[in-house]
N, C-alpha and C positions, 0 to 999 in steps of 0.2 A: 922457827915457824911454830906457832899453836894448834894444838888438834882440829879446833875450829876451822884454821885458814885453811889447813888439808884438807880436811873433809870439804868445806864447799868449793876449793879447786878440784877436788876429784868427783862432785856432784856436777861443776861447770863444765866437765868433759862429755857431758850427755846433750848439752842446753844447746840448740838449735834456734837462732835469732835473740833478737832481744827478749823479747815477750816470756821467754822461759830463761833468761840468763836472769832475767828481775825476779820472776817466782823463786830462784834458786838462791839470789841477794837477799832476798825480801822487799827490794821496792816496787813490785806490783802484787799487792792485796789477793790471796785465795780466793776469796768471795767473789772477785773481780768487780768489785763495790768501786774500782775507781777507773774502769773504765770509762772515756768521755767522747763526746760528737759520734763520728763515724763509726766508732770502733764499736760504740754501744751495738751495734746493729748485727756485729757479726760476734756477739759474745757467745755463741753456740763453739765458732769455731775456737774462740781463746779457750772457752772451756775444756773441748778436747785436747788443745791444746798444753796445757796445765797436768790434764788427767795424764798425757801421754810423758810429759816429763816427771811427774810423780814415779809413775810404774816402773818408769826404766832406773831412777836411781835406788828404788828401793827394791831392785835385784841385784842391787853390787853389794857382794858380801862385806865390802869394809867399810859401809855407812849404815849406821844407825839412822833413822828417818821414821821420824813422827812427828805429829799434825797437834799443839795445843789450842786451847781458846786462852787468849787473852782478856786484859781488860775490854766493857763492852761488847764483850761475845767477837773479839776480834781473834779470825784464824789464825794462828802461828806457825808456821813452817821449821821444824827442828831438826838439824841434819848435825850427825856426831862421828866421828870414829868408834865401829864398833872393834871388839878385839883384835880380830882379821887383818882391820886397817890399820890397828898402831901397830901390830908386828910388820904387817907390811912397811908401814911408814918408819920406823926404826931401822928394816932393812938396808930402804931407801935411803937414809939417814936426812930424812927431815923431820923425824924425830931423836932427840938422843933418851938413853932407857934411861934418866932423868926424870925427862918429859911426860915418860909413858905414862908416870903414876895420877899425870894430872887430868 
């Protein structure tokens, strides 16, 4: 398994419904620019919603987690193994110390 896949399994252990297991994938947009119909209407609650999944994985010591802009000013969600988590994840052995250097 790749640091990547670790890290956002171990980000998906926070994510409560869909709506934040997409912000954690990336197929629901930061901005919430692609909310559509109904949903537009309660995009106060998706946004705390988002806020609330933010916070929580960026108190888990073994992810790295920051926010880029993309092409067209598009938010990027970036979530990494930080050292923590590959020693962790080594432990685990879903990483081998191979791996780790990657």
């Amino acid at each position: 398994m790749r640091q990547n896949e670790i890290a956002v399994r171990w980000a998906l252990e926070y994510a409560r419904g869909n709506f934040q297991r997409g912000i954690v994938t990336g197929q629901q947009r930061l901005s919430l620019s692609d909310l559509k119909g109904n949903a537009k209407l309660y995009s106060g609650k998706y946004a705390r919603s988002r806020d609330s999944i933010l916070a929580l994985i960026r108190t888990d010591r073994r992810l790295d987690v920051s926010e880029n802009t993309g092409k067209h000013g598009l938010r990027v969600l970036v979530i990494g193994l930080s050292r923590v988590g590959v020693i962790e994840a080594v432990k685990a052995r879903l990483l081998t110390p191979e791996q780790e250097v990657a």
